[in-house]
C-alpha positions, 0 to 999 in steps of 0.5 A: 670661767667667768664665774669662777672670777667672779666668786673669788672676787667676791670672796675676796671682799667678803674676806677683806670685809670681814678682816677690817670688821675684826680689826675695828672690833678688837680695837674698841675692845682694847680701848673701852671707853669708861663707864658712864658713872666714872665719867661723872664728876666727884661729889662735893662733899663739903661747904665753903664758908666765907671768913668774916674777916678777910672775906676767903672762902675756905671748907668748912671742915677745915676752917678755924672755929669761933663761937660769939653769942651763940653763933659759930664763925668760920675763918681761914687762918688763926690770924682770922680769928686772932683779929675777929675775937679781938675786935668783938671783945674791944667792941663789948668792952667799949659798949 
């Protein structure tokens, strides 16, 4: 009789055992975590360049353009770059 007990008491915690284990399996499996690759940071694709103007940093695809003696400048705003190409040709002028 002992042993009858003792081999259902064991099988009751083989079954509890096994039912926790399958819980806890079907619940990570619902909730996968990401690949590694998708936890990984967005590539930056573009530069920052500083206005000479106003000193902002802004990306350089789309900066405002002026090119002075062969030099490309990059600016934040058109008003930038209104001011930087009137403060190159007053100082050519003058020069």
């Amino acid at each position: 009789m002992f042993r009858l007990i003792l081999i259902l008491v064991l099988l009751l915690v083989i079954y509890w055992a096994a039912r926790s284990l399958w819980r806890d399996l079907k619940a990570s499996s619902y909730h996968k975590k990401k690949p590694a690759s998708s936890s990984a940071p967005p590539q930056v694709t573009d530069k920052l360049v500083k206005d000479p103007v106003c000193g902002v940093y802004c990306a350089k695809r789309s900066a405002y353009t002026a090119i002075w003696k062969g030099k490309v400048y990059y600016f934040c705003s058109e008003e930038c770059r209104q001011k930087f190409l009137a403060e190159k040709e007053s100082a050519s002028s003058a020069g």
